[in-house]
C-alpha atoms as a printed R data frame, in Angstrom:
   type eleno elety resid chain resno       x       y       z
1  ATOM     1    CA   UNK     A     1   0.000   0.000   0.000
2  ATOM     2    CA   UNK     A     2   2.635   2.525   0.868
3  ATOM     3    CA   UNK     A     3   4.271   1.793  -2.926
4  ATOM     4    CA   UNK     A     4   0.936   2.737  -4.202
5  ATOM     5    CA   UNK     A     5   0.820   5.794  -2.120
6  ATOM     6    CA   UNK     A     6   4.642   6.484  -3.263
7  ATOM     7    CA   UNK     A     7   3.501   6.357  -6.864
8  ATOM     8    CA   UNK     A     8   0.173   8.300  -6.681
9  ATOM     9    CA   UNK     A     9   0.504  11.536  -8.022
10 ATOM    10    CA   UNK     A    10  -2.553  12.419  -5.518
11 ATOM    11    CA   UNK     A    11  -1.800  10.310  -2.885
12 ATOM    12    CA   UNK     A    12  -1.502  11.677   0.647
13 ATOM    13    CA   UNK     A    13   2.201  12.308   2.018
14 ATOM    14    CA   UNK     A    14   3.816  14.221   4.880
15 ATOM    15    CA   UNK     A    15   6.332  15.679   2.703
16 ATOM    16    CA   UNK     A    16   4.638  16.532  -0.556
17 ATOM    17    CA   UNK     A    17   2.077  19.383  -1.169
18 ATOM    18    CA   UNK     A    18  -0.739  18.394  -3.000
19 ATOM    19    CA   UNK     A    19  -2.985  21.159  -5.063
20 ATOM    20    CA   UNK     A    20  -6.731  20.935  -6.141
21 ATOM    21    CA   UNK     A    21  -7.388  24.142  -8.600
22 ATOM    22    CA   UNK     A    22  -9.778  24.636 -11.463
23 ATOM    23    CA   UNK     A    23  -8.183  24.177 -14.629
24 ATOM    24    CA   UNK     A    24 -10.826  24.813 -16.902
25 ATOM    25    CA   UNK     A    25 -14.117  25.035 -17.593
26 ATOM    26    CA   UNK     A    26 -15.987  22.559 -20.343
27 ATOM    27    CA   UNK     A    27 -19.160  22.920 -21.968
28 ATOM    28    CA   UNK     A    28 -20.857  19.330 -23.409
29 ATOM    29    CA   UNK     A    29 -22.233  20.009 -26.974
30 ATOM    30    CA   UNK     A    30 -25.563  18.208 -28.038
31 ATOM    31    CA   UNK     A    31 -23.587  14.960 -28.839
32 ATOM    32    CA   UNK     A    32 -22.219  14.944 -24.920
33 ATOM    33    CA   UNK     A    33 -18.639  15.599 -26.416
34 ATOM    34    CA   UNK     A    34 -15.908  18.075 -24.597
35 ATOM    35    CA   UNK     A    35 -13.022  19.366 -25.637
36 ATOM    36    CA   UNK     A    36  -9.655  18.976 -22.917
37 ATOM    37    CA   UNK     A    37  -8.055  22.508 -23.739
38 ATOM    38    CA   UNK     A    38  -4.479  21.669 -25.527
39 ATOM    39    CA   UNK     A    39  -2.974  23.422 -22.319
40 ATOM    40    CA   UNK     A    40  -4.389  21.326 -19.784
41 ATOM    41    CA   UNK     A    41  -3.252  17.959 -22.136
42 ATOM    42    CA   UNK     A    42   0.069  19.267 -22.562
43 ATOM    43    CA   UNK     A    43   0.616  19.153 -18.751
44 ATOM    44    CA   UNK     A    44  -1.228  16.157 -18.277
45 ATOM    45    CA   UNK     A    45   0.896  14.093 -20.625
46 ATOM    46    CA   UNK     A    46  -2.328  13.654 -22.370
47 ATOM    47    CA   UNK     A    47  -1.660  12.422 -26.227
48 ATOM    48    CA   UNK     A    48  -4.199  11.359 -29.081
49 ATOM    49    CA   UNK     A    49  -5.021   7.582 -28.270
50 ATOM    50    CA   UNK     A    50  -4.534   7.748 -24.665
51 ATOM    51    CA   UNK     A    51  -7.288   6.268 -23.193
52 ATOM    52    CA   UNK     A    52  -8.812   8.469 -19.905
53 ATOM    53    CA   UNK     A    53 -10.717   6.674 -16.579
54 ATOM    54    CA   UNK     A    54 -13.713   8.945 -15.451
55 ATOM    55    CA   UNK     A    55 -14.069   8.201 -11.654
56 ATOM    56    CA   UNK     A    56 -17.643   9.312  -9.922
57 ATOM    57    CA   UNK     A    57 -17.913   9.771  -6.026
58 ATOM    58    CA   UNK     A    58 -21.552  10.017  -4.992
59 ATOM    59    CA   UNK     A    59 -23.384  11.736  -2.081
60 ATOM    60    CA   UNK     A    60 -26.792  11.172  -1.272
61 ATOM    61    CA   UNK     A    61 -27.780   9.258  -4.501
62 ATOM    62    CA   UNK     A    62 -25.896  11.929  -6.736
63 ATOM    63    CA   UNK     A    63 -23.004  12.273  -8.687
64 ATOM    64    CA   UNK     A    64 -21.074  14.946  -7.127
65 ATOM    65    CA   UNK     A    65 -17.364  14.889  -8.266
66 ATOM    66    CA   UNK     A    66 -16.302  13.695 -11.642
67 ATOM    67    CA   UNK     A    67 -12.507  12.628 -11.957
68 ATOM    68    CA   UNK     A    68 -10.264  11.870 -15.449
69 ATOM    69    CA   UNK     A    69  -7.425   9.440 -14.607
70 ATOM    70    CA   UNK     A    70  -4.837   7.929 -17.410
71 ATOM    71    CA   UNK     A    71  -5.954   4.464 -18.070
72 ATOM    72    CA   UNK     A    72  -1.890   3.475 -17.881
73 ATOM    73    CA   UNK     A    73  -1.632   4.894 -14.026
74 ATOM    74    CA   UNK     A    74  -5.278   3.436 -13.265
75 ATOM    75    CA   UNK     A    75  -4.189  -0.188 -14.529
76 ATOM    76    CA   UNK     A    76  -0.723   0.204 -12.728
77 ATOM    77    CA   UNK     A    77  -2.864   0.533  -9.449
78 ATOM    78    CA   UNK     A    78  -4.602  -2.117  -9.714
79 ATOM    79    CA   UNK     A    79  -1.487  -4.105 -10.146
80 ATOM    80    CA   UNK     A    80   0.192  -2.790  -7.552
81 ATOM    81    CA   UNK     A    81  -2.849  -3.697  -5.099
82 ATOM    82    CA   UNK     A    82  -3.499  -7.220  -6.682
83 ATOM    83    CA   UNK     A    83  -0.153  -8.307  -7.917
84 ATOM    84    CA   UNK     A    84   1.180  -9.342  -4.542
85 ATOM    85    CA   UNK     A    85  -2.483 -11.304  -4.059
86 ATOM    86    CA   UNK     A    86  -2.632 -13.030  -7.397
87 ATOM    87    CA   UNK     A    87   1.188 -13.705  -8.349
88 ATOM    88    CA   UNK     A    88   1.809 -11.357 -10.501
89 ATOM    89    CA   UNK     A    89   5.151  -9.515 -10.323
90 ATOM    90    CA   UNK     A    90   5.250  -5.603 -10.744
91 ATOM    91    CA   UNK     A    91   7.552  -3.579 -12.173
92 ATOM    92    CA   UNK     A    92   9.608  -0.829 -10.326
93 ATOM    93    CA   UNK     A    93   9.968   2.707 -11.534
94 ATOM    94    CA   UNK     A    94  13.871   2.961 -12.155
């Protein structure tokens, strides 16, 4: 679990400072597409063909916080949390 934590880029830590800010603001067209603005992808890493995990936290029956996630880091979690239970050997960051 503390790997996990390690390699979160959110993850909770005594000696990192994590910040929440609004990076932009989307508007859904009549086909429910959204645009990511080129800035916000270029930090992000984001490239054409990445595929992007949208995580929902609910309160009281509604959808309240929406969440984009790279598939790659998502996937790499779930490794790390299984791997050790099903056998399957993960790979280090060098």
């Amino acid at each position: 679990m503390k790997q996990i934590r390690k390699n979160m880029c959110c993850g909770t830590s005594k000696t990192s400072k994590v910040n929440c800010r609004v990076e932009s603001i989307l508007s859904i067209d009549d086909r429910g597409q959204m645009v990511l603005p080129k800035e916000v992808r270029e930090r992000a890493g984001i490239c054409p063909g990445d595929r992007l995990v949208v995580t929902s936290w609910e309160k009281d029956g509604k959808v309240c916080c929406l969440t984009l996630m790279k598939g790659d880091a998502l996937a790499e979690m779930v490794k790390g949390q299984l791997g050790p239970i099903i056998g399957v050997e993960v790979k280090q960051d060098e």
